[in-house]
N, C-alpha and C positions, 0 to 999 in steps of 0.2 A: 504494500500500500504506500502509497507517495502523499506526502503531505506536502502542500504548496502554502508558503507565507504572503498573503494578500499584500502585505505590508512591502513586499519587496520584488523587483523586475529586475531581469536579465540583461534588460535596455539600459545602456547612462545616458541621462540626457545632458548637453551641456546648457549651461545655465549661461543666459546670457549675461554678461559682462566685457563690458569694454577697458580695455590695457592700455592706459595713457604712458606715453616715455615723454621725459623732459631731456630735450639736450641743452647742455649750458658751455658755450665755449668763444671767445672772445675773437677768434678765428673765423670771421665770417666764410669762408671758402669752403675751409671743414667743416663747420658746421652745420652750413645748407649740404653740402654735398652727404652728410652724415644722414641728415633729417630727409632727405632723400631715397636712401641705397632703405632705411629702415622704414618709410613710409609703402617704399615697393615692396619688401620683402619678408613683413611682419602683416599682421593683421591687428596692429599698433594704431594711435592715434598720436602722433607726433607733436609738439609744440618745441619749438629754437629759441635759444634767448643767448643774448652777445655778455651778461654780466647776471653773475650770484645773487642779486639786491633784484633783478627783475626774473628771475627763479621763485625767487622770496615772496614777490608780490601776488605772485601768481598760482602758491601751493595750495589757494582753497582749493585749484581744479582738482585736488588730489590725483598726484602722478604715482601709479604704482612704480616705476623705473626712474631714477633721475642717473644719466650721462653728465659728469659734472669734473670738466676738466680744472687741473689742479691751478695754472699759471691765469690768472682772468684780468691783467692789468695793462694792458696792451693795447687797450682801443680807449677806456679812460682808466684814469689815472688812480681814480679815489675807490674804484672798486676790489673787494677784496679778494683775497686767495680764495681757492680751491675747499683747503682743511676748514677754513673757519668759517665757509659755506654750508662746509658736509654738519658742523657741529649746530651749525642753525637747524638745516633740514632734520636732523636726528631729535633736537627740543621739540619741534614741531609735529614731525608725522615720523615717529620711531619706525613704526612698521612700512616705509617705501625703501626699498632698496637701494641705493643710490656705486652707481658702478664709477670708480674715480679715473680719467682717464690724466694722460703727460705723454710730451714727447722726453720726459728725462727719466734715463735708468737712477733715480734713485731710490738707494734701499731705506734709508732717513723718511721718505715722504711718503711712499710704499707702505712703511710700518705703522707711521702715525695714522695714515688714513683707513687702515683697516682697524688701528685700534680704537678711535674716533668713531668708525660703525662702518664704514663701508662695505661693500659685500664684497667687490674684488677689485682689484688695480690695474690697469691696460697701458702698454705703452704703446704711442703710438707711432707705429712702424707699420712695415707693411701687410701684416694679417690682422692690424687693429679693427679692421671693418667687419670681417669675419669670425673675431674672437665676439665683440660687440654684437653683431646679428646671434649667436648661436646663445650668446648670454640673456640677450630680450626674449628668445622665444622659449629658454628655459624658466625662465622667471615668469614669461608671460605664462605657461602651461600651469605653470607651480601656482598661480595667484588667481587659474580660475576652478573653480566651483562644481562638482559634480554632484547631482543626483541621482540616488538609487533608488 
């Protein structure tokens, strides 16, 4: 005899939820070009911002991903770094994940930024775009919702 639990299906449905990424990078070039390759190749909602302070303004949208590169003082002067962006977003919305990216191999900035909260660190070279694609759609998978 087989007993079937009414309570529960063989089917998962996925639940609808949309996966915002924030990229923040003072590099205009990169960072359209970033908000681009991830708008085509994710099922992501992308927003670009050139400085940390207009990430900041804008975290009611709650991003589950924030792309937040470390050096951000390059286009103005008065904005801040990278770390002490990630330490805002983490007072804020602890649970977004925020992946730190640099073109600088260091281990000094590397360490702090994971130990500040970061999920991982990217340098950017040339499989940064593909390290960053495979990170959004892991994270995008992990942040959605299933029903049984």
């Amino acid at each position: 005899m087989e007993v079937i639990d009414e309570n529960r299906t063989e089917n998962k449905i996925k639940k609808e939820q949309e996966i915002s990424v924030f990229i923040v990078d003072d590099d205009q070039s990169y960072l359209y070009a970033l908000g681009f390759h991830l708008k085509k190749d994710t099922m992501c909602k992308v927003y670009c911002y050139q400085t940390g302070e207009d990430c900041l303004e804008n975290i009611h949208l709650n991003p589950s991903i924030i792309i937040l590169d470390y050096f951000l003082n390059s286009g103005k002067k008065y904005a801040k770094n990278g770390l002490n962006i990630l330490k805002k977003i983490k007072k804020l919305r602890p649970e977004t994940y925020v992946v730190m990216l640099s073109g600088q191999e260091n281990l000094q900035i590397a360490t702090n930024s994971l130990k500040f909260g970061a999920f991982t660190y990217i340098i950017k070279d040339t499989l940064a775009l593909s390290s960053i694609r495979h990170i959004v759609n892991l994270l995008s998978n992990e942040k959605t919702d299933y029903l049984i």
